[in-house]
N, C-alpha and C positions, 0 to 999 in steps of 0.2 A: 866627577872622577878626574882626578890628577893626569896631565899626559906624560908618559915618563916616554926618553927617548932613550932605553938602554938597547936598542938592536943597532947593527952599523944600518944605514940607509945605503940600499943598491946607487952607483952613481946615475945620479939624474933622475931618480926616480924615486919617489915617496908611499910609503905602504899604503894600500885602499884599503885594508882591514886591519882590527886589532884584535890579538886573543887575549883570553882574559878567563881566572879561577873564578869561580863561584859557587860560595859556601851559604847555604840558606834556599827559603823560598819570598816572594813576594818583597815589600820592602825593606822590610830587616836582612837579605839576601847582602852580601858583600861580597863588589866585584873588586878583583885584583889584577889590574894589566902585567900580562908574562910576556909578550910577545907580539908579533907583527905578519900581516900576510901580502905577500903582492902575485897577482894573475900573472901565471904561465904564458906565454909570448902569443901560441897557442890559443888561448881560452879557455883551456882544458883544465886548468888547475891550478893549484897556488902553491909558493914556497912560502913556507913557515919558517920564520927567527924567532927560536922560544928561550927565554930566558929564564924559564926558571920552569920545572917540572910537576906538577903539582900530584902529592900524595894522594889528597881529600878533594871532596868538593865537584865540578864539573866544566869541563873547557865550555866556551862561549867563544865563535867567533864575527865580529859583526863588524860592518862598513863604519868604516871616520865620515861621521858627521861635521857637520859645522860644527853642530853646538859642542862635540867635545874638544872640536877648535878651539872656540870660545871660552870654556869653562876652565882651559889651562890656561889661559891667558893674565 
């Protein structure tokens, strides 16, 4: 999966999660990065930057890994 950077990044601080459309099941399933999450100061929650709204399909939100580190590289 592509890293796309289209949400602004909070200053100083970088999203721990990305959301993401997903249409399908299993490996034929396609995922589409909309958006970004970062923890509430709190612990209690996240603010979402979503970029795109998704009609179909289902949100996915999951931790930035290395490897999607890696894989936009």
């Amino acid at each position: 999966m592509a890293k796309l950077n289209l949400q602004p990044t909070l200053p100083g601080r970088k999203p721990t999660h990305r959301l993401y459309r997903v249409l399908g099941d299993g490996k034929t399933a396609i995922w589409t990065p909309i958006g970004a999450a970062w923890p509430n100061k709190d612990g209690l929650g996240f603010s979402l930057q979503c970029d795109a709204i998704p009609l179909h399909g289902r949100l996915v939100l999951r931790a930035i890994t290395d490897r999607e580190d890696a894989e936009a590289a």
